[in-house]
C-alpha positions in Angstrom: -102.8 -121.9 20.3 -101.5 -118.6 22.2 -103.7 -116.8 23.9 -104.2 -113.0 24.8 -102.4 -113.2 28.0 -98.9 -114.6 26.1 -97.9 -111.4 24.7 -99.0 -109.6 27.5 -96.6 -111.6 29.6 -93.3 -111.6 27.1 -94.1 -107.6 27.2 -94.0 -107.2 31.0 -90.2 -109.7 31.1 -89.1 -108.0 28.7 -89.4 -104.6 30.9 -88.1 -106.2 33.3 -84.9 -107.1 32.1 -84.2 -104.1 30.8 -85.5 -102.5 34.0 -82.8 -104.9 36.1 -80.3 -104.0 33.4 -80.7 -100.2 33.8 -80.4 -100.7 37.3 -77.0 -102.6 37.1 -75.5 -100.1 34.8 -76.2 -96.8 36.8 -75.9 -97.8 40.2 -73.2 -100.9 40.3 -72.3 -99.8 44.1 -74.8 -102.8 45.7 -74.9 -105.8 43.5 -76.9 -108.4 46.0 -76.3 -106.2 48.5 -72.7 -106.3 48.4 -70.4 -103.1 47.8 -68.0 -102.8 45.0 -64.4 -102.2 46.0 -61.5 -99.5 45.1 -59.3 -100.2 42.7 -56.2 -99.6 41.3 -54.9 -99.7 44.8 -51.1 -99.0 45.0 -48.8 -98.0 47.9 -46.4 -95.6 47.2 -43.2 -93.8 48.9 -41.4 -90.6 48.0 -38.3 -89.6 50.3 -39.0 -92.4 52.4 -42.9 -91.1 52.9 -45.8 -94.3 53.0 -49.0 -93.3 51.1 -52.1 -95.4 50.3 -53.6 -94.5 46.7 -56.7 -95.8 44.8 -59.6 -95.3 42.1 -63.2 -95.4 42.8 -64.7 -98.5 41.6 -67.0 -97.3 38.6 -69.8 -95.5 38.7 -69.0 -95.5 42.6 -72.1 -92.8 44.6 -70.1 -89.2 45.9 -70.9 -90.2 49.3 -68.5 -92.9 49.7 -66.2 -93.5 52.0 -63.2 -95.1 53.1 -60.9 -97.2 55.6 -57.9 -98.1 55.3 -55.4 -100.2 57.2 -51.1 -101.3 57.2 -48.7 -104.0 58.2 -45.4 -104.9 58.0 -43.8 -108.3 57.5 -44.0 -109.4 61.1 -47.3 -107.3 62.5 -51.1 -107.8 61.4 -53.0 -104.8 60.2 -53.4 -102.0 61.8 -55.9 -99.6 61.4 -55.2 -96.5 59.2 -57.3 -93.5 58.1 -61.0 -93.9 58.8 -64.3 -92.6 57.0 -62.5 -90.5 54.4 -63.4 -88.8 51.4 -60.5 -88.6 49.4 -58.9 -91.4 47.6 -55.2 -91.6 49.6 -53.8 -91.6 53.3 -50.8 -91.1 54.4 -49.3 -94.1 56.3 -46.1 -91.9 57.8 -48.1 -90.0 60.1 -49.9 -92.8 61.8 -46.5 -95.1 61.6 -43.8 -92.4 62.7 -41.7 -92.7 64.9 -42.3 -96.8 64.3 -41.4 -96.7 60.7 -38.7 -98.0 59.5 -35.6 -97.6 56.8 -36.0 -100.5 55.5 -39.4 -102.4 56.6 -41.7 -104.2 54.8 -45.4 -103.0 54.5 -48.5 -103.2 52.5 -51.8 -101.8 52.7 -55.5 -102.5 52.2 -58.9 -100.4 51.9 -62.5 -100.5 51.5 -65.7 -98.3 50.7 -68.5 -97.8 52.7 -71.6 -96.5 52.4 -73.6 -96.5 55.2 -73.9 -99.8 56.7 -73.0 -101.3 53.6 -69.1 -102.2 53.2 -67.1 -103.6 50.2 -64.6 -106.2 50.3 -60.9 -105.2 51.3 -59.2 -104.6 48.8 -55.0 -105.2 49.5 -52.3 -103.0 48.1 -48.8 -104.1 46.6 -46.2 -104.5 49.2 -43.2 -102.7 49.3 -39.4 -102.2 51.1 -39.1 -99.0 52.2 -35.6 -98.2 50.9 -35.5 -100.1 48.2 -39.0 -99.2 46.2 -39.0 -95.0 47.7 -38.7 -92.6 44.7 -35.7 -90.7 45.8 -36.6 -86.7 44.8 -34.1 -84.5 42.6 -31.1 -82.7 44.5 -30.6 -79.3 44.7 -27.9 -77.9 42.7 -25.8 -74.5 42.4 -23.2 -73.3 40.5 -20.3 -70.7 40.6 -18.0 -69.8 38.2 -14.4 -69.5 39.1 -12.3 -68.5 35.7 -12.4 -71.2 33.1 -13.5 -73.6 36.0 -17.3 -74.2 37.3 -17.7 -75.1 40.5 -20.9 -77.5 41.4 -22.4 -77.9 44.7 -25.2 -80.3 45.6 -27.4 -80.5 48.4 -29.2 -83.8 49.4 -33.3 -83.8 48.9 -34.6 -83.6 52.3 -36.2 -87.3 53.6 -39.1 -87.4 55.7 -37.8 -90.0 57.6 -33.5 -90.0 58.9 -31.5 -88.6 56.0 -30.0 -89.5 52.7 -26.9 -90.5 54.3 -28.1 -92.3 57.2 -30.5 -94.3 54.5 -27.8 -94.5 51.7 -24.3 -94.7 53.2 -23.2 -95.0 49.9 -24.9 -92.7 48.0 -23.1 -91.1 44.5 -23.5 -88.3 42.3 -23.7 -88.6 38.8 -23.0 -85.1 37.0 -24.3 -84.3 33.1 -22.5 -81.1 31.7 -22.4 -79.6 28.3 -22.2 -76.7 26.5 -25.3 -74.6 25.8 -27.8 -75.7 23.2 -25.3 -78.8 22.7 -26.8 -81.6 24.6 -26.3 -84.1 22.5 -22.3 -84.1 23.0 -22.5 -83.9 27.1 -20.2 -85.8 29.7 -20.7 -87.3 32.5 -19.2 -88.1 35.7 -19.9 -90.4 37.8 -19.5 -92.7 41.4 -18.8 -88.8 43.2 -19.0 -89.1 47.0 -18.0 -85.7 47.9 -21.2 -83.1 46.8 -18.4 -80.6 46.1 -16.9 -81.1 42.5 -14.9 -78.4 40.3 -15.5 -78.7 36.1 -11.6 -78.0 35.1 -12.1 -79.3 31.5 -14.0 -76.0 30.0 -13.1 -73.5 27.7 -12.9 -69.9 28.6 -16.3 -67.7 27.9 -18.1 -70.2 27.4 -21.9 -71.1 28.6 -22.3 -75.1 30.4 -24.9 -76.5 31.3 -25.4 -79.0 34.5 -27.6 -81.6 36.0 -26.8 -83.9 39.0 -28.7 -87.6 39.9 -28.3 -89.1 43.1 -27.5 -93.5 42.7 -27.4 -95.9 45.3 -26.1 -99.1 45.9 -29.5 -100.5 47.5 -32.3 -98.6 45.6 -32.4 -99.7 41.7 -33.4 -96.4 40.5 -31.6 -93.6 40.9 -33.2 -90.4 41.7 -35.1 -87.6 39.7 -33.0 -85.6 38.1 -32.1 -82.1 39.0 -33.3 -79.0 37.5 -31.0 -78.0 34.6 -28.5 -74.9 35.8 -26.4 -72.6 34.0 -23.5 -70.4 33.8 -20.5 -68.8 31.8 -16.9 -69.2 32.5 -14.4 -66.5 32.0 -10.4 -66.1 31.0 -8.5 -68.5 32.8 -7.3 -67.8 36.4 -4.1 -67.2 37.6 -2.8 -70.1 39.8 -4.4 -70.4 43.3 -1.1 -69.8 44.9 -0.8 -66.4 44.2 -4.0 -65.6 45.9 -3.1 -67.5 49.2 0.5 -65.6 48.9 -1.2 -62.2 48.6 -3.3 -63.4 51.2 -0.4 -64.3 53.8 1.3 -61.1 52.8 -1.6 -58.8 53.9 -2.6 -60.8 57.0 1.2 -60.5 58.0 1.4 -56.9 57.4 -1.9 -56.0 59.4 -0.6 -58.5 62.4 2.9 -56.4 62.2 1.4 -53.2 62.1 -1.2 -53.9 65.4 1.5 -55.3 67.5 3.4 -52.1 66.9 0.7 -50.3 67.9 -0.1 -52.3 70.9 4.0 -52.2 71.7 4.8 -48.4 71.4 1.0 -47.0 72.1 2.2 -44.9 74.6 5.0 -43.4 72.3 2.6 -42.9 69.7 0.3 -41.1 71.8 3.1 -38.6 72.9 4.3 -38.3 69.8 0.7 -37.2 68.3 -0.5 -35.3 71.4 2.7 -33.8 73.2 2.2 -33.2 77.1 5.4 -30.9 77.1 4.6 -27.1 76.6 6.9 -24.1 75.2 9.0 -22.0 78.1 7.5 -19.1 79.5 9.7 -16.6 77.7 8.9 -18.3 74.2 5.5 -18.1 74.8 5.6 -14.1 75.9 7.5 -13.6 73.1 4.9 -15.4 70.5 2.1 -13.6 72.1 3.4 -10.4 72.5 2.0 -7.4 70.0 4.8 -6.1 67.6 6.7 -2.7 69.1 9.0 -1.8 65.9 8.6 1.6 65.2 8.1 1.2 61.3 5.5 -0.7 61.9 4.1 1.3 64.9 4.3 4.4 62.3 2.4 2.5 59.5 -0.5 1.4 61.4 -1.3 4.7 62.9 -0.4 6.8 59.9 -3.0 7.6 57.0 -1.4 7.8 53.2 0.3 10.8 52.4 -2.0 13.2 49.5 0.4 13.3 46.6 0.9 16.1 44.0 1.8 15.6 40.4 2.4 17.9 37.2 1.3 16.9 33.8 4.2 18.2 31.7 3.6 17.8 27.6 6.9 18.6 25.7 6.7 19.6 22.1 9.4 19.3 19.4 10.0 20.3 15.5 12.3 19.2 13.2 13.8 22.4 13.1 17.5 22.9 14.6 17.8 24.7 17.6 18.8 27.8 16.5 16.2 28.1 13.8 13.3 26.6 16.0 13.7 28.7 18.6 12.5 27.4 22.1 11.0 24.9 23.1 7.8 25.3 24.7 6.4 23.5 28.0 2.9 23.4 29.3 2.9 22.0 32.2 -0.8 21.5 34.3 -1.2 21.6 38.1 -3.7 19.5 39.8 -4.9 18.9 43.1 -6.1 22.9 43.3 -3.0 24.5 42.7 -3.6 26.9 39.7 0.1 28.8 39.9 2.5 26.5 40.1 6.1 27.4 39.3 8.7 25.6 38.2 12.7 26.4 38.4 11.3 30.1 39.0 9.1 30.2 36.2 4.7 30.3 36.0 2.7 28.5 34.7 2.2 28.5 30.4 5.8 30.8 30.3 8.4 30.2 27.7 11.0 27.8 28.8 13.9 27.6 26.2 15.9 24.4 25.7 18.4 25.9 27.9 15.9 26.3 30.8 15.4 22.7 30.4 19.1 21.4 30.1 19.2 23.5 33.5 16.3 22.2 35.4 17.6 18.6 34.7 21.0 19.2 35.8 19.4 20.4 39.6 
């Protein structure tokens, strides 16, 4: 037979498992006083860089947090970043100048929250040259008639150099014609990171992108950014230019070893020491003494006098016209004037005229 107290009892366990429950859910941090761990821990290189990464465990308190520690293959763990915040640290820092091409090393971390610490957690190991994600090269074009020339620069390592990692590093070179992807060559196993495109066709717009491959690292690298340019009309052959070339450098060589040779006759020759003899010089520089010329620089223009003569003339014949009449006008304020002994306004007959003419 139940009594009161039974359902009392079932109420208050049944609280308190859902109390216990709620508890787990929203803070899962301290279960038995023991911390939950990071996860999703993964270590990570990128040009030959070493960097710790990881998740919060869930639900994890914002004032977490963290220490982390490394080794290699033949050392025990050494410690790494301590009482961080954020959720990676950066190995190559602490490791330089001890790192190594091509050592072995894995990581571990663990939460903390005040004196409470998780377990460690250990991170995937990895060989440094082998498993680094090697970054894109740097690529420029140039256009040189219907050729394209492509140069390629090595991505900078944070560690030694490309070279020095990958002795044997290649290029592999995409190119096709703009907006035609789909039919693009390639070229590969290149060593030098000069390489001229001779197969193109005149004005036309190609496309390239450049990957770096190596014999010890699987993957090759990220590819380039995708450049661009035209070519234009083909170009004459690259003999002509280095003859021009040789031509011009000759000639200028020629013409300053003259000038070094006969500098001194070519300075007499454009400034002349030697001066004109006295008597030349006098004669230059003397004033002018002809006597025309003496006479028409200190005379004044002589006033001259002229006549207007009008002559008027019929149709009759000279006997029945009678004579022929001549007005003739005096200027310069001479009112008489004669002519052949006549005045001014007379009568001059035709004879008077035939006269005058033949004095």
């Amino acid at each position: 037979m139940l009594t009161s107290e039974e359902p009392q009892r079932k109420m208050s366990a049944i609280i308190t498992a859902f109390l216990l429950t709620l508890s787990t859910l929203c803070q899962p941090t301290v279960v038995l006083g023991i911390l939950s761990g990071p996860t999703n821990v993964n270590l990570t290189s990128y040009n030959m860089n070493l960097v710790l990464r990881w998740n919060p465990s869930k639900g994890a308190a914002n004032n977490l947090v963290y220490r982390t520690e490394y080794k290699t293959s033949v050392t025990t763990y050494t410690t790494g970043c301590v009482n961080i915040s954020t959720l990676e640290c950066d190995f190559t820092r602490l490791i330089y100048p001890s790192i190594t091409e091509n050592g072995k090393y894995t990581g571990r971390v663990r939460a903390q929250l005040g004196s409470e610490s998780s377990a460690w957690v250990e991170s995937n190991h990895i060989t440094l040259d082998k498993d680094t994600i090697i970054g894109s090269p740097n690529v420029s074009l140039l256009s040189n008639g219907a050729a394209i020339e492509v140069s390629i620069i090595d991505p900078v390592m944070v560690i030694s150099t490309l070279r020095n990692v990958y002795i044997f590093a290649t290029y592999k070179i995409t190119y096709w014609k703009d907006s035609q992807k789909h039919k693009a060559k390639n070229i590969s196993n290149i060593l030098q990171n000069r390489v001229v495109l001779n197969d193109l066709d005149p004005w036309t717009k190609y496309c390239v992108q450049v990957q770096i491959k190596t014999e010890r690292n699987p993957n090759p690298s990220q590819p380039s950014r995708i450049f661009c340019e035209s070519t234009t009309n083909e170009q004459e052959p690259p003999w002509v230019a280095a003859m021009l070339t040789f031509v011009f450098m000759a000639m200028g060589a020629a013409l300053v070893v003259i000038v070094v040779v006969y500098r001194k006759s070519i300075s007499h020759f454009l400034c002349p020491t030697d001066s004109l003899p006295q008597h030349f010089r006098e004669y230059l520089l003397a004033p002018p003494n002809s006597y025309i010329y003496l006479v028409m620089q200190n005379s004044h223009p002589p006033e001259e006098i002229y006549h207007k003569v009008r002559i008027i003339e019929d149709d009759r014949t000279v006997e029945k016209r009678g004579p022929l009449v001549v007005e003739m006008t005096a200027s310069n304020k001479q009112s008489d004037v004669t002519m052949c002994g006549r005045q001014k306004g007379e009568i001059i007959s035709r004879d008077d005229v035939k006269a005058t003419e033949k004095q």
